[in-house]
N, C-alpha and C positions, 0 to 999 in steps of 0.2 A: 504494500500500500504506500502509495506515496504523501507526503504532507503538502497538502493544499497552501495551507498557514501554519501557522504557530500553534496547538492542539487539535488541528485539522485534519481530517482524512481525505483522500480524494479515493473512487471507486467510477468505474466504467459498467456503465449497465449496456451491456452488448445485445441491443434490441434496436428498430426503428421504429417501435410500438409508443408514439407521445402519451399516448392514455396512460399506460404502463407506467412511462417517465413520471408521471404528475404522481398518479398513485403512490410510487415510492419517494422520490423526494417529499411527498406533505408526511410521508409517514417517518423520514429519515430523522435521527437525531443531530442536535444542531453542530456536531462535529464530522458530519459524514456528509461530504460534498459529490453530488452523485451526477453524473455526466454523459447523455445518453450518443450514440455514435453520432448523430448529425453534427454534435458541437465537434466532434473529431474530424469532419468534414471525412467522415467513414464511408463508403459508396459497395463494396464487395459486397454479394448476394450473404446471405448467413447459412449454413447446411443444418437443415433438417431430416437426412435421414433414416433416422429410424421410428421404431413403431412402439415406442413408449415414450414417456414425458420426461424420465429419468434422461435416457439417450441422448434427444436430443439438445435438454439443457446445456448438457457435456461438449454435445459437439457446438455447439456454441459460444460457448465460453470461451473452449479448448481453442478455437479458429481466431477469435479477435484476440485471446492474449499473445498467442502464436504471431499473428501478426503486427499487433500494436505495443508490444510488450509490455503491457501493462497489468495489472490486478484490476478482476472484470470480474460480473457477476453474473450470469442469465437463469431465464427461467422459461420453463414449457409449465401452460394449465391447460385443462380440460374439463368441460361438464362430462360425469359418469352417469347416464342412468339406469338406475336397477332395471327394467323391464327391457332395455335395449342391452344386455347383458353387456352394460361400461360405455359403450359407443354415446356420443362420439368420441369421446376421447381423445385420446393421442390426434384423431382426424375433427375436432371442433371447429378451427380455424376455417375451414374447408368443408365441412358437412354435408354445403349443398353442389359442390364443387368448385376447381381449383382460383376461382376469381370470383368465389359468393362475397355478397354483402352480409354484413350480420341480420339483417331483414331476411336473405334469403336462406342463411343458417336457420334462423326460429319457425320461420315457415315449413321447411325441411322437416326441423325435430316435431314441430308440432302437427303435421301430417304422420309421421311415424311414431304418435303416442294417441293419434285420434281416438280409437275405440279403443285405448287402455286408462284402467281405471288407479292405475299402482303406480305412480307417478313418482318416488322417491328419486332422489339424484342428489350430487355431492359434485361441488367443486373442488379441485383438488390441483394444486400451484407445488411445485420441484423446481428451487433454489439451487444451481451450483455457480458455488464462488470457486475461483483460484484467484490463492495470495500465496507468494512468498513459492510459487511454483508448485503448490500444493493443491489441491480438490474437497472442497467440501461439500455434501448435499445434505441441504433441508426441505423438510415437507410440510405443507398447512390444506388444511382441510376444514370444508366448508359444509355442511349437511341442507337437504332442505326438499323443497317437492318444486315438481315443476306443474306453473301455470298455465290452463287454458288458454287464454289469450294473453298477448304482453301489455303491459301497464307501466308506466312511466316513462321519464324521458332523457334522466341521467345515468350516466357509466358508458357500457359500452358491450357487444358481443350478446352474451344471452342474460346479459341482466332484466332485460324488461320479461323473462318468464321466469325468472328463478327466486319463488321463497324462501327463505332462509328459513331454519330451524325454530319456532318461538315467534316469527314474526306473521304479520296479514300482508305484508307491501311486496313487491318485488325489490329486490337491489336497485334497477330502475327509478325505483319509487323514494329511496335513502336519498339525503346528504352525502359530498365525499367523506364527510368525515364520520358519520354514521355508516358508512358501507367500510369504509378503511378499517374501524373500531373492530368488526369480526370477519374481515374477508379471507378467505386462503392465503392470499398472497401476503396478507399482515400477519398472521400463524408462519409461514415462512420467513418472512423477513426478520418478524422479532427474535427467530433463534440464532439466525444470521447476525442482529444486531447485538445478540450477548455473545457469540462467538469472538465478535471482533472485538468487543469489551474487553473481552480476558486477552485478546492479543496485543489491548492497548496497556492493559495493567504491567 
């Protein structure tokens, strides 16, 4: 990790995902300076191939620290749902195929949960950092049932159908800071952020 400033950390979040960018930096602690590729003026495609979430965070990481030499973090999520035994999973991004909108992802899932009544699903976000040449993975998880129709009009992906556990709204339907509070990717990140704690101790 390199220092930003004077108690500062700097960290490369090796995505073109801005949504993603926002999400972690409001969630970063005020000494973790987080810098997504465009500010690197980064351009190379990212490799995704394989066929878990684990995987590909790996090879993503693995690719911009490789290239930029620096301490990067990436992450692969995906909505699981129970009645589509996990799907889409590792294929979320892409659900409705290779250039959907998240309009045409939710239309997709939700044609293929039409006449199912078991609607359970679980988002679930895989953290790998490399610092210091090293690899670490974390995982956050999110429980919840998926909506009939979508509702709301914040976030991004499949949050206008996705209940959380305990709640009536869609994540759509949340503040950033009320979706940030329980999201996978905050369950990930925060063990990321005590990881690096004790790196800094």
């Amino acid at each position: 990790m390199s220092q930003a400033s004077p108690g500062t950390l700097s960290l490369v979040f090796a995505s073109f995902n801005k949504h993603k960018l926002l999400e972690y930096q409001a969630m970063a602690p005020f000494w973790l300076k987080l810098q997504g590729l465009k500010d690197l003026h980064f351009d190379h495609v990212l490799p995704e191939p394989y066929q878990t979430l684990e995987g590909n965070a790996c090879a993503k990481a693995r690719y911009v620290a490789q290239l930029l030499q620096v301490d990067c973090f990436a992450d692969d999520s995906g909505l699981e749902v129970e009645a589509l035994n996990g799907a889409p999973g590792w294929r979320s991004a892409h659900y409705a195929g290779p250039n959907a909108t998240d309009m045409e992802n939710i239309e997709q899932l939700l044609a293929s949960l039409q006449h199912c009544s078991h609607r359970r699903a679980r988002f679930r976000a895989v953290i790998c950092l490399i610092v210091q040449n090293r690899e670490h993975l974390f995982e956050g998880i999110l429980n919840g049932t998926i909506a009939h129709h979508p509702r709301g009009q914040q976030g991004f992906g499949y949050d206008p159908i996705f209940v959380p556990e305990g709640y009536t709204t869609t994540l759509a339907q949340l503040t950033l800071e009320q979706k940030n509070s329980i999201s996978h990717r905050r369950a990930a990140f925060n063990q990321m952020i005590h990881f690096l704690e004790n790196l800094r101790s």
